[in-house]
PDB file with SEQRES, HELIX, SHEET and CRYST1 records, atoms N, CA, C and O in Angstrom:
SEQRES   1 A   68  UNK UNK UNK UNK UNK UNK UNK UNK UNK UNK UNK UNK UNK          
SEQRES   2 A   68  UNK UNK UNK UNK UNK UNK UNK UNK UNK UNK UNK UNK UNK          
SEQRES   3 A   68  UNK UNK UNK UNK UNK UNK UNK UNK UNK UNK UNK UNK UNK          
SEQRES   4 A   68  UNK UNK UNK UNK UNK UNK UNK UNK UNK UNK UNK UNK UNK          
SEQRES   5 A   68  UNK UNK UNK UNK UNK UNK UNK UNK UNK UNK UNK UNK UNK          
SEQRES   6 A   68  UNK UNK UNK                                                  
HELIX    1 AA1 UNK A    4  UNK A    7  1                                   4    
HELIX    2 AA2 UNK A   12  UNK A   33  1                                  22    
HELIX    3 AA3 UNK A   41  UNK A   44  5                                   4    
HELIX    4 AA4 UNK A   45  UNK A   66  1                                  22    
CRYST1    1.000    1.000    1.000  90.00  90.00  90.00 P 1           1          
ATOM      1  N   UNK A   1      12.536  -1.608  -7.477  1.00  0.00           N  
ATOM      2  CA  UNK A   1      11.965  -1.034  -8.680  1.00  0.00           C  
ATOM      3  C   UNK A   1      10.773  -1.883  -9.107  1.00  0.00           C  
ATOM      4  O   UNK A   1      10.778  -3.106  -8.966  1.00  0.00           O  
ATOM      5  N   UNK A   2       9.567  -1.084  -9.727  1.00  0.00           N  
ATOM      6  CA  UNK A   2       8.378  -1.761  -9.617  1.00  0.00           C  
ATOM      7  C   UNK A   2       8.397  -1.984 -11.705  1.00  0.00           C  
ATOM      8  O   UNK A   2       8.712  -1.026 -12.411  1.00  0.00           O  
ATOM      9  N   UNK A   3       7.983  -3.461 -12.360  1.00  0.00           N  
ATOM     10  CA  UNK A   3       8.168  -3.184 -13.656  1.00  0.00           C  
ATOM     11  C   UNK A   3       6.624  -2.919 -14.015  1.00  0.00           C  
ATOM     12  O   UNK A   3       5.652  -3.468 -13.496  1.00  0.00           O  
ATOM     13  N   UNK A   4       6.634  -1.817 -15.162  1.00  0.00           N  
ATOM     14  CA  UNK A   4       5.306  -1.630 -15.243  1.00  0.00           C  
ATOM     15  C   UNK A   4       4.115  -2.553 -15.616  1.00  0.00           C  
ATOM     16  O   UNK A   4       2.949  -2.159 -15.602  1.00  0.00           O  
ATOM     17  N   UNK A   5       4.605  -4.176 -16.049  1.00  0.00           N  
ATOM     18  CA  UNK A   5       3.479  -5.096 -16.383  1.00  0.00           C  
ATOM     19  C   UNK A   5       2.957  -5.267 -14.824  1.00  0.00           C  
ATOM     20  O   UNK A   5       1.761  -5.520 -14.684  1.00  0.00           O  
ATOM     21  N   UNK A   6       3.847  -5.135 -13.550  1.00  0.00           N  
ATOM     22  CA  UNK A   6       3.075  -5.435 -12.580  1.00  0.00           C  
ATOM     23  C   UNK A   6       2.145  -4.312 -11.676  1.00  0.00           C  
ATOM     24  O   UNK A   6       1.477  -4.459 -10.652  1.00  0.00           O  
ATOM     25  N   UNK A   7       2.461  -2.951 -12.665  1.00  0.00           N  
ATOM     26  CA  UNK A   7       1.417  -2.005 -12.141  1.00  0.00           C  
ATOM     27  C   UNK A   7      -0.138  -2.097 -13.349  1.00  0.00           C  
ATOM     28  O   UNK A   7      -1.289  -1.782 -13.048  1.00  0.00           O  
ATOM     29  N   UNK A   8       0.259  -2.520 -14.439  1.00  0.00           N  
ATOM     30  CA  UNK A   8      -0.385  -2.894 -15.354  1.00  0.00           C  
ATOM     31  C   UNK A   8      -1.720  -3.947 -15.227  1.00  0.00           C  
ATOM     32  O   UNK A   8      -2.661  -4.058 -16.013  1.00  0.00           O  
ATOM     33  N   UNK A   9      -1.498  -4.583 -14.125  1.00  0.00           N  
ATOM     34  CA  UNK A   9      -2.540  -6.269 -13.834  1.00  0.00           C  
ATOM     35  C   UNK A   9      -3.002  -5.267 -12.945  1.00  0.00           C  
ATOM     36  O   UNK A   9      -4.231  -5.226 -13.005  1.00  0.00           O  
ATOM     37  N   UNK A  10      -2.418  -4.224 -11.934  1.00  0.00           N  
ATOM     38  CA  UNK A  10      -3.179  -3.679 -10.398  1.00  0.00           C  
ATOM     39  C   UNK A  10      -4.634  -2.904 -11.635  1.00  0.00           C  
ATOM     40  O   UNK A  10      -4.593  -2.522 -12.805  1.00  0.00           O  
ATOM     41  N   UNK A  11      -6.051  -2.993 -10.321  1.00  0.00           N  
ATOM     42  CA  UNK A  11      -6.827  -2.056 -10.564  1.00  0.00           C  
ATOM     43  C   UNK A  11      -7.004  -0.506 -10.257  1.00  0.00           C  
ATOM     44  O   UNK A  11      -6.475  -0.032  -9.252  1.00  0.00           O  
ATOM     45  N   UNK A  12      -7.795   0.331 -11.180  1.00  0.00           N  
ATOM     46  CA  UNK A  12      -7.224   1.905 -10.806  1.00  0.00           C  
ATOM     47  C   UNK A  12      -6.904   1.944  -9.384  1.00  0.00           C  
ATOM     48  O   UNK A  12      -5.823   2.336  -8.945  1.00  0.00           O  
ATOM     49  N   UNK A  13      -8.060   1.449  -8.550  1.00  0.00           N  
ATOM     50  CA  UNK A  13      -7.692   1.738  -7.183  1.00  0.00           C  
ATOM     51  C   UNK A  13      -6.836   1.470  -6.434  1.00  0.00           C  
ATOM     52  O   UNK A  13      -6.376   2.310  -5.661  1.00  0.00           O  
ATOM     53  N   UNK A  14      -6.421   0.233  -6.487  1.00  0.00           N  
ATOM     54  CA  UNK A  14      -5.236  -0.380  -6.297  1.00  0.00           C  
ATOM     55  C   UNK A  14      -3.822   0.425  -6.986  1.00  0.00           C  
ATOM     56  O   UNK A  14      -2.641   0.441  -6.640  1.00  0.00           O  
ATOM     57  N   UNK A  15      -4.546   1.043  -8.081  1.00  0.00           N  
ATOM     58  CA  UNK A  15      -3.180   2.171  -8.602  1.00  0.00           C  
ATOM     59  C   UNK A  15      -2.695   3.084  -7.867  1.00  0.00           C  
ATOM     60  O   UNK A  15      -1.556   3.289  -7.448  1.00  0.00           O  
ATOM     61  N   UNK A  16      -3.994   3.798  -7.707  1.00  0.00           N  
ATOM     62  CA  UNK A  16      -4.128   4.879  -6.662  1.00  0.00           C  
ATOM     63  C   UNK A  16      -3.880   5.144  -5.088  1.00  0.00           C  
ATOM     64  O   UNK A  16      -3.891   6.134  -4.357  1.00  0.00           O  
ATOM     65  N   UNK A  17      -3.669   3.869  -4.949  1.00  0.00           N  
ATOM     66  CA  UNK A  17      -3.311   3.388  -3.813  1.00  0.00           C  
ATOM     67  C   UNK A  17      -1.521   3.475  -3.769  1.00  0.00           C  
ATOM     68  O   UNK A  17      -0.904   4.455  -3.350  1.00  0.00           O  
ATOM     69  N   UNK A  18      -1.101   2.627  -4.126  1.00  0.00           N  
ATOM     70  CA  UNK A  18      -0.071   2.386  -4.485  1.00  0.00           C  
ATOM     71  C   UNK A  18       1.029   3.559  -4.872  1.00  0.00           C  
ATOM     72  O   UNK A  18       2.155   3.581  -4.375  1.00  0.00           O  
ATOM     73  N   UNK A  19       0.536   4.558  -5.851  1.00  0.00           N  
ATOM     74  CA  UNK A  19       0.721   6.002  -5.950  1.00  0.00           C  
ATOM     75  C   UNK A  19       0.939   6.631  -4.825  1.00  0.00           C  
ATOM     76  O   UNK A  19       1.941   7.279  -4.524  1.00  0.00           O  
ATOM     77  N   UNK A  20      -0.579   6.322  -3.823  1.00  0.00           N  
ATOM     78  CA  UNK A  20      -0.004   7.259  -2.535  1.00  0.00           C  
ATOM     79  C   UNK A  20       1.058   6.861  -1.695  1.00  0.00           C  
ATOM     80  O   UNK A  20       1.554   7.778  -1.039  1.00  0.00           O  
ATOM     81  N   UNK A  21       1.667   5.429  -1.501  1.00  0.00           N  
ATOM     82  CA  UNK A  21       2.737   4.908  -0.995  1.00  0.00           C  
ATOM     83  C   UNK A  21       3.611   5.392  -1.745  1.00  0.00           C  
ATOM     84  O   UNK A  21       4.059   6.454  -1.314  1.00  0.00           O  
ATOM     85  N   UNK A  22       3.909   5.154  -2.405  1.00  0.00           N  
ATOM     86  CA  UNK A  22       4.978   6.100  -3.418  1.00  0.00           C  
ATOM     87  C   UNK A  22       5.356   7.466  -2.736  1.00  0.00           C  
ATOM     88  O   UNK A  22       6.478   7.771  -2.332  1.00  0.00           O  
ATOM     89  N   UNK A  23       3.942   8.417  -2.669  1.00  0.00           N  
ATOM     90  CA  UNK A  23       4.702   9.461  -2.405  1.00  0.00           C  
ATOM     91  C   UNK A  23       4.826   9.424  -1.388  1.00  0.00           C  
ATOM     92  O   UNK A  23       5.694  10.219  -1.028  1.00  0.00           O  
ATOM     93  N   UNK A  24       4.276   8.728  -0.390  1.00  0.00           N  
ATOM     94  CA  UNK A  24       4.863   8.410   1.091  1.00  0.00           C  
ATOM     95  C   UNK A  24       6.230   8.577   1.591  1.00  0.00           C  
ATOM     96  O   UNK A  24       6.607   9.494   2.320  1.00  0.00           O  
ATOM     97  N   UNK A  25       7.222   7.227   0.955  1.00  0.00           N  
ATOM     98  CA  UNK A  25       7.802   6.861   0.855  1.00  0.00           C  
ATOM     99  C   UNK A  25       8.995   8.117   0.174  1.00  0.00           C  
ATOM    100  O   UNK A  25      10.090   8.384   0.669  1.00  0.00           O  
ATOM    101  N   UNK A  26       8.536   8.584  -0.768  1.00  0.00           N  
ATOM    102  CA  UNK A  26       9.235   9.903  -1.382  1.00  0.00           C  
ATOM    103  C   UNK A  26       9.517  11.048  -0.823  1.00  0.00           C  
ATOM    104  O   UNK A  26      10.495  11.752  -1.073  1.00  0.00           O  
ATOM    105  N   UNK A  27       8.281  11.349   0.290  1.00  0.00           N  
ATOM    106  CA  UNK A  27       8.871  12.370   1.719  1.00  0.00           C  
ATOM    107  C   UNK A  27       9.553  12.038   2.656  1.00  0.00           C  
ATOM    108  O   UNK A  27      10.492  12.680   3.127  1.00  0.00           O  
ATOM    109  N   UNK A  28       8.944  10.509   3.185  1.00  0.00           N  
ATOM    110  CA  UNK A  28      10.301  10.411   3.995  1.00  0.00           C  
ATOM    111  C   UNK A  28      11.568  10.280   3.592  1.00  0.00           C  
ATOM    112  O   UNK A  28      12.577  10.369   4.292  1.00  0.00           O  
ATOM    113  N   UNK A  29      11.492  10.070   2.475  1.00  0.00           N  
ATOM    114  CA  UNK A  29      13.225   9.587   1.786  1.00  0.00           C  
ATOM    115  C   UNK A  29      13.650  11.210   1.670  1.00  0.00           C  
ATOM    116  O   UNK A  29      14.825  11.506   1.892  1.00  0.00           O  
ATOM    117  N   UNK A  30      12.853  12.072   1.382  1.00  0.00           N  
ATOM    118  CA  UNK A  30      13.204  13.626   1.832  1.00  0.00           C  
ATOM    119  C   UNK A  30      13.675  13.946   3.159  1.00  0.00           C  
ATOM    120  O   UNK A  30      14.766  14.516   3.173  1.00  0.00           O  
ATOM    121  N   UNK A  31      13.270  13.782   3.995  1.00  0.00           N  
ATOM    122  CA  UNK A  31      13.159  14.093   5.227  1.00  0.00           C  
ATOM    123  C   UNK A  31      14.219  13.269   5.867  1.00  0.00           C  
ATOM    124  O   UNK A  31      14.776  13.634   6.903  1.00  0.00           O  
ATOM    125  N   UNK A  32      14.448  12.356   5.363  1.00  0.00           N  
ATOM    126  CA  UNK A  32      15.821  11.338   5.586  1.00  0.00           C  
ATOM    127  C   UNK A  32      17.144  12.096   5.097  1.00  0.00           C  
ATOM    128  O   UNK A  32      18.225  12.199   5.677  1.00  0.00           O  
ATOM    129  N   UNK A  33      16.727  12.608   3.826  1.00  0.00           N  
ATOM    130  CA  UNK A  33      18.126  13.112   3.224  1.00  0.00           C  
ATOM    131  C   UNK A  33      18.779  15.279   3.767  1.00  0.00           C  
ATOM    132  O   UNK A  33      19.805  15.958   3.802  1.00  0.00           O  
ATOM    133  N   UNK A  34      17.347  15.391   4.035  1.00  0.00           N  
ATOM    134  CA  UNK A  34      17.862  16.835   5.104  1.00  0.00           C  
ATOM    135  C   UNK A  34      18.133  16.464   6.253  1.00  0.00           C  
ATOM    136  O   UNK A  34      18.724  17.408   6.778  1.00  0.00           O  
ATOM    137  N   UNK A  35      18.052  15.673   6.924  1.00  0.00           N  
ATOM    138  CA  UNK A  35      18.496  15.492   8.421  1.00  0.00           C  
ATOM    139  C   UNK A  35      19.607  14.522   8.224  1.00  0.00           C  
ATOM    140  O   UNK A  35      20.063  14.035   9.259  1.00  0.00           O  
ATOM    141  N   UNK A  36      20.092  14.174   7.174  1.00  0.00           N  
ATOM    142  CA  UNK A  36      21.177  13.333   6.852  1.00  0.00           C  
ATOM    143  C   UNK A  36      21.597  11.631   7.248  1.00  0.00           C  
ATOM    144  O   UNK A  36      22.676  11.040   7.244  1.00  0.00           O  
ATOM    145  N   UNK A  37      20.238  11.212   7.569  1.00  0.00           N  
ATOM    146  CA  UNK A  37      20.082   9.803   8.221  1.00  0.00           C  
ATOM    147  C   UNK A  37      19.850   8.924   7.148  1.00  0.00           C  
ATOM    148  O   UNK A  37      19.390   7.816   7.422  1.00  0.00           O  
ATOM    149  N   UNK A  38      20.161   9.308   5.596  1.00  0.00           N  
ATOM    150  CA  UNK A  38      19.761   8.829   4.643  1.00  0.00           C  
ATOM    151  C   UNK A  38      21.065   7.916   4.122  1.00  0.00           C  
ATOM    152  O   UNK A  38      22.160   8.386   3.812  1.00  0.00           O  
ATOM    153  N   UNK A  39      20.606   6.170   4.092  1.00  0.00           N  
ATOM    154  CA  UNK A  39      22.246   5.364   4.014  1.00  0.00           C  
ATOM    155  C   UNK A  39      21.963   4.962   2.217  1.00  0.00           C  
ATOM    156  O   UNK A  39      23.002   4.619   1.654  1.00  0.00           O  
ATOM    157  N   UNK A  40      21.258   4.971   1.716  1.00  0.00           N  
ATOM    158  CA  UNK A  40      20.985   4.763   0.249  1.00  0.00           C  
ATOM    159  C   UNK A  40      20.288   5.514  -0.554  1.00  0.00           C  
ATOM    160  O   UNK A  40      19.060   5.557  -0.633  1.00  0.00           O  
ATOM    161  N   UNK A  41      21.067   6.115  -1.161  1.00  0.00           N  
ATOM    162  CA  UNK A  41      20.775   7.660  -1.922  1.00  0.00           C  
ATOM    163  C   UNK A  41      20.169   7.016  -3.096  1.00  0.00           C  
ATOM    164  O   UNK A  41      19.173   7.686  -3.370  1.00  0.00           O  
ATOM    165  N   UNK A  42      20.296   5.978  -3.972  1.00  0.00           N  
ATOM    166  CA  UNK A  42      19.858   5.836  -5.054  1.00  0.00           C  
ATOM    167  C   UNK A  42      18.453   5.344  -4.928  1.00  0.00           C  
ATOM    168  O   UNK A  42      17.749   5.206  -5.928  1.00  0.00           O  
ATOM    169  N   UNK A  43      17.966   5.036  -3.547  1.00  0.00           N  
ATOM    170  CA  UNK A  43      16.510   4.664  -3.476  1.00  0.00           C  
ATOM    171  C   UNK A  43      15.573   6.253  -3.628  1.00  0.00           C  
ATOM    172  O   UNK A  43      14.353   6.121  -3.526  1.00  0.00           O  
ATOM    173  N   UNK A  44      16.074   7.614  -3.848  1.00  0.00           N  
ATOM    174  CA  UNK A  44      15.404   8.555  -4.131  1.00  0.00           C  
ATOM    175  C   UNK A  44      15.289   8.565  -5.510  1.00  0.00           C  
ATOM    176  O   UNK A  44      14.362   9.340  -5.747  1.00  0.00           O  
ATOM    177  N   UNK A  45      15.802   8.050  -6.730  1.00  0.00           N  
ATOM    178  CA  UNK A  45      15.904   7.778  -7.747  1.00  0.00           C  
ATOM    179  C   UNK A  45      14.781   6.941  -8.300  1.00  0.00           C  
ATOM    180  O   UNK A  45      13.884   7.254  -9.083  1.00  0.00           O  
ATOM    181  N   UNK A  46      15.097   5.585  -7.590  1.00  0.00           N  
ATOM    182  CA  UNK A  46      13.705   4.556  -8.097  1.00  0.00           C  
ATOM    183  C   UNK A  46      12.905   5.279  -7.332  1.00  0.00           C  
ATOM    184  O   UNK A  46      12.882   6.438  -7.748  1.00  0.00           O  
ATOM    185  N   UNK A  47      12.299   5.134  -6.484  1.00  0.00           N  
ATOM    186  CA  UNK A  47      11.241   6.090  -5.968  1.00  0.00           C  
ATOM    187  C   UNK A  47      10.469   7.127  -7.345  1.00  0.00           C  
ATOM    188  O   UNK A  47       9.473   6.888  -8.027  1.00  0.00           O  
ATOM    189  N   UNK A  48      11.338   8.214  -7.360  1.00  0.00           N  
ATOM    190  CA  UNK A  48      10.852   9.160  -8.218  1.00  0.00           C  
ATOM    191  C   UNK A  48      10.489   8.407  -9.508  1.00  0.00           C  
ATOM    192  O   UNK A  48       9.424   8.676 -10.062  1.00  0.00           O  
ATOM    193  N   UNK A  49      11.372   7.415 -10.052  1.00  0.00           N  
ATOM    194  CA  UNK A  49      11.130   6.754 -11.229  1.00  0.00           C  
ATOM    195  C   UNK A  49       9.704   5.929 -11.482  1.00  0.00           C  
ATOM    196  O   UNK A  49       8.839   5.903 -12.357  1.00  0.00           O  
ATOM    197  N   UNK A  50      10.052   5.038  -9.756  1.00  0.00           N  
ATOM    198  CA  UNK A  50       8.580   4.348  -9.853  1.00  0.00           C  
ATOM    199  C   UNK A  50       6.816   5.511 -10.141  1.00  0.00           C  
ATOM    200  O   UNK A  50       5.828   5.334 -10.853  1.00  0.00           O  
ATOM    201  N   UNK A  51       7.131   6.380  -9.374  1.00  0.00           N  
ATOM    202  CA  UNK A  51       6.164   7.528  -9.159  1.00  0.00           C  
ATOM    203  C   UNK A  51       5.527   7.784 -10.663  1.00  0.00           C  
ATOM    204  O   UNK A  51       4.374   7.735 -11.093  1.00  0.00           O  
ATOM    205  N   UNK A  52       7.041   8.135 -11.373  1.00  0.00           N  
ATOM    206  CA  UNK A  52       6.547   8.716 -12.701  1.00  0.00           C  
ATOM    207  C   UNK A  52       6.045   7.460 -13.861  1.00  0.00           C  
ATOM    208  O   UNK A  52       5.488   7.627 -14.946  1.00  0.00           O  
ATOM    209  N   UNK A  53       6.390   6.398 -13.310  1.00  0.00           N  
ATOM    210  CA  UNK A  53       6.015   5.001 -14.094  1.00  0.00           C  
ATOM    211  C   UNK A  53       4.701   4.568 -14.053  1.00  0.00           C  
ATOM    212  O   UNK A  53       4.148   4.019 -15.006  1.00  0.00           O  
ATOM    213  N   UNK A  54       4.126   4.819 -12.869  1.00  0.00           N  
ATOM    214  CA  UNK A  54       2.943   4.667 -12.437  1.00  0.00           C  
ATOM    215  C   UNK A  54       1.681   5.773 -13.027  1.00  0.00           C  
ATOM    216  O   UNK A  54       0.606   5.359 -13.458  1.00  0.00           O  
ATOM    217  N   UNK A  55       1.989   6.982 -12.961  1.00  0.00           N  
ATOM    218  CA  UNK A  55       1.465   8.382 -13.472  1.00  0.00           C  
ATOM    219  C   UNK A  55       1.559   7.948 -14.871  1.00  0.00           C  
ATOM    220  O   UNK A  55       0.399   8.016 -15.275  1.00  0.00           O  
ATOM    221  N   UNK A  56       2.387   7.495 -15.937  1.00  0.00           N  
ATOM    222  CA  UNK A  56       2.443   7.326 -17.386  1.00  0.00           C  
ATOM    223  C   UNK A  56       1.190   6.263 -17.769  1.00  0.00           C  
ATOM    224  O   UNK A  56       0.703   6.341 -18.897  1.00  0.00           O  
ATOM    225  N   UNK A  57       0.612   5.139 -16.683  1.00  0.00           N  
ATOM    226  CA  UNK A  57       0.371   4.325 -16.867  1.00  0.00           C  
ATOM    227  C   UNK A  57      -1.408   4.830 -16.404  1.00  0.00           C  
ATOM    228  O   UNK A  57      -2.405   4.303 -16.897  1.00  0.00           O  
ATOM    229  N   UNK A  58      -1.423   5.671 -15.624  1.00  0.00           N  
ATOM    230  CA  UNK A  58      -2.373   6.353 -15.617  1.00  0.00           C  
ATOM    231  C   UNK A  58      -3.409   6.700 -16.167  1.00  0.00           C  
ATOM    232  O   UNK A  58      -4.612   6.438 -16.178  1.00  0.00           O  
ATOM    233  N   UNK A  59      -2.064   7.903 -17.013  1.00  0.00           N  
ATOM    234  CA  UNK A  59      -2.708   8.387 -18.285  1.00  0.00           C  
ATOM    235  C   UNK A  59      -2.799   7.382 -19.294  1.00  0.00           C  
ATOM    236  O   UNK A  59      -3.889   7.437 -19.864  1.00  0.00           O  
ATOM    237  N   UNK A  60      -1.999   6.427 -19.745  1.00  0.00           N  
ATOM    238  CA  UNK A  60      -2.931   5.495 -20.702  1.00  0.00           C  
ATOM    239  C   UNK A  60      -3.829   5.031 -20.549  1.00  0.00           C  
ATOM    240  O   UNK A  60      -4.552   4.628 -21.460  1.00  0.00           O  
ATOM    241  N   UNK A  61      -4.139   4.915 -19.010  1.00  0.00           N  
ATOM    242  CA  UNK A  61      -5.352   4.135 -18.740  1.00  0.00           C  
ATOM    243  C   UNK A  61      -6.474   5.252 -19.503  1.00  0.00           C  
ATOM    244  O   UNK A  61      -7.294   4.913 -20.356  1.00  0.00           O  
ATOM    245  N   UNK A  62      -6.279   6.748 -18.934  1.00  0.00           N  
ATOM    246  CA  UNK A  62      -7.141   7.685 -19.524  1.00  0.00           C  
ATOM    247  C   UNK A  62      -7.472   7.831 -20.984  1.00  0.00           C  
ATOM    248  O   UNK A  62      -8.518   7.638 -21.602  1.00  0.00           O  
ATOM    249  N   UNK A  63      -6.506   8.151 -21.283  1.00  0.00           N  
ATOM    250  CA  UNK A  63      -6.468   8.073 -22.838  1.00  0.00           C  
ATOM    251  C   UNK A  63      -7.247   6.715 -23.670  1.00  0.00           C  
ATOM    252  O   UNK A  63      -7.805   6.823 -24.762  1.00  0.00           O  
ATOM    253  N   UNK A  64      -7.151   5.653 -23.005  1.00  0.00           N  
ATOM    254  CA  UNK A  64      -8.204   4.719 -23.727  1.00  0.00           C  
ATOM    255  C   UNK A  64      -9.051   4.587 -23.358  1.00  0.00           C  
ATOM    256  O   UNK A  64      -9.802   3.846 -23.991  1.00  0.00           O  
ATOM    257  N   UNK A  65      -9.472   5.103 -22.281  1.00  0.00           N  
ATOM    258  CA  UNK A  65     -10.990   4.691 -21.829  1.00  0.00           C  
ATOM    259  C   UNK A  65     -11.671   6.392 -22.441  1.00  0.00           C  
ATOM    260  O   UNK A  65     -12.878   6.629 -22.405  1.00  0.00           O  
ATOM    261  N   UNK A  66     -10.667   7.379 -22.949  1.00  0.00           N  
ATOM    262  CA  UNK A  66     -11.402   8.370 -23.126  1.00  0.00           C  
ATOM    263  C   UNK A  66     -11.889   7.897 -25.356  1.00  0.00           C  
ATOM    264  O   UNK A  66     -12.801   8.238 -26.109  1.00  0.00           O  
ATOM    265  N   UNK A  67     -10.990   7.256 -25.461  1.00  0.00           N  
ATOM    266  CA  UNK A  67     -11.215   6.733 -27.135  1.00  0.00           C  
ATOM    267  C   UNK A  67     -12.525   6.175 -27.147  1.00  0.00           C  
ATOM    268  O   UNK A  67     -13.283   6.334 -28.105  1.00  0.00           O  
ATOM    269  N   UNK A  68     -12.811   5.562 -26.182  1.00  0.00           N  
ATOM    270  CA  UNK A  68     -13.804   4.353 -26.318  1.00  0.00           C  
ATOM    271  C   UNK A  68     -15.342   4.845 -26.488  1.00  0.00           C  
ATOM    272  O   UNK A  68     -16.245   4.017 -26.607  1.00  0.00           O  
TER     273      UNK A  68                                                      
END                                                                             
């Protein structure tokens, strides 16, 4: 599990980056769990969690650079 002060220091790109591993990581953990080769089910959980932690952090980034 990723805590958000340490997606917080990354730069957008480095966000964006990071995001796309995420969903990387989020298909194969799909593709693991239909073919049933999947030994830790709760890593589809953080996964999705990290995903949406990252996306929240996003949009704040947006939201203040759109105030400014």
């Amino acid at each position: 599990m990723t805590k958000a002060a340490d997606i917080r220091v990354k730069t957008p790109d480095e966000t964006n980056d990071f995001l796309l591993d995420l969903k990387r990581e989020q298909l194969n953990l799909r593709f693991q769990r239909a073919t049933g080769q999947q030994e830790n089910t709760s890593q589809m959980r953080k996964t999705r969690r990290d995903v949406a932690r990252v996306k929240t952090i996003m949009a704040e980034r947006l939201r203040a650079s759109a105030k400014v």
